[in-house]
ZAMARGU-4260 file (C-alpha; in steps of 0.2 Angstrom, whole numbers, plus 5000, padded with zeros to 4 digits):
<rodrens>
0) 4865/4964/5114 | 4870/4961/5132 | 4886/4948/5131 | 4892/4951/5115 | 4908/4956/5111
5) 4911/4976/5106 | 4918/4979/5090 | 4938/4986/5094 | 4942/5006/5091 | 4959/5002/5089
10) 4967/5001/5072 | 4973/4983/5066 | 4991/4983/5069 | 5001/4979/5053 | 5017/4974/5063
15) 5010/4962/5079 | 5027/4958/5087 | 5038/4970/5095 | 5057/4975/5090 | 5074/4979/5098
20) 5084/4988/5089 | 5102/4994/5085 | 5106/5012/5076 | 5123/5014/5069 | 5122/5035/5069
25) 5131/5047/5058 | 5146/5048/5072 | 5147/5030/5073 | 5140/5028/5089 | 5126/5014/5093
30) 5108/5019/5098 | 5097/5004/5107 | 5079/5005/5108 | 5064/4996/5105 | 5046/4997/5096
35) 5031/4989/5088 | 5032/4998/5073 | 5049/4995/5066 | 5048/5007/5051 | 5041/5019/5059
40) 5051/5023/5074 | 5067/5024/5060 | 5058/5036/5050 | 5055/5046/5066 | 5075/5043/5070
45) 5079/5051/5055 | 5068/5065/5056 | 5057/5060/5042 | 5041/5058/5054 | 5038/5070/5070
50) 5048/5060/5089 | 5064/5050/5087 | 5074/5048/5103 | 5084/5068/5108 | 5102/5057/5106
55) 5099/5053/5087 | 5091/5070/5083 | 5109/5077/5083 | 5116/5062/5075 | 5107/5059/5058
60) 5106/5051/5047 | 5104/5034/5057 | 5104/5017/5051 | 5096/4999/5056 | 5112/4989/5059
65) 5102/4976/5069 | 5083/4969/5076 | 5075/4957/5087 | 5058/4952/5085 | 5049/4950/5106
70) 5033/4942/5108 | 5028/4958/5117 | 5033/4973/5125 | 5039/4967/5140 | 5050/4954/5136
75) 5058/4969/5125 | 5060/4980/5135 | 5071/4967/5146 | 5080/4962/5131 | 5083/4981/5127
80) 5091/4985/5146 | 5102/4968/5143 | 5107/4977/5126 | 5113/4993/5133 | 5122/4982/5149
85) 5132/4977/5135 | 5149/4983/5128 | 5153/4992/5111 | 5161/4976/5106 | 5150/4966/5112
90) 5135/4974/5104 | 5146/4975/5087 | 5147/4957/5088 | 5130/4955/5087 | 5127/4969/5074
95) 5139/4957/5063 | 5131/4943/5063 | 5114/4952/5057 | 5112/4946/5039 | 5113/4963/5027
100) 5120/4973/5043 | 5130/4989/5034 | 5149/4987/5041
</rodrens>
């Protein structure tokens, strides 16, 4: 039917907004990235699913010490460079105030 709208091939997505992240990892450094599937890209991190950023391969296990919901990914992917611009302490101050963040 000429006009209508096509049916979408592309999965539903179960988790619509996009993250920045922070990963404590097994050294105690700090690992920022960002993602539209949070659980997902952790489980990859940590080996569990195939990817996962080289500098957490040899650093595992890793662990979610903070997250920030974007409204999509470009604004996440500016909130991500203004994350990594920032200091250990800085970035540790903002891991603090993550409710359930590990110490």
């Amino acid at each position: 039917m000429p006009g209508s709208p096509r049916p979408s091939t592309k999965p539903a997505s179960t988790d619509p907004v996009w993250w920045v992240y922070l990963l404590r990892c097994a050294d105690g450094t700090l690992y920022c990235g960002s993602t539209c599937g949070l659980e997902r890209r952790l489980a990859a991190h940590n080996g569990v699913l195939p990817g996962g950023a080289r500098y957490t391969r040899g650093r595992r296990p890793v662990v979610l010490v903070y997250r920030e919901a974007q409204p999509d990914r470009a604004a996440a992917a500016r909130r991500e460079a203004e994350l990594k611009r920032l200091d250990r302490a800085a970035k540790l101050r903002l891991v603090a105030q993550f409710p359930g963040a590990p110490p």
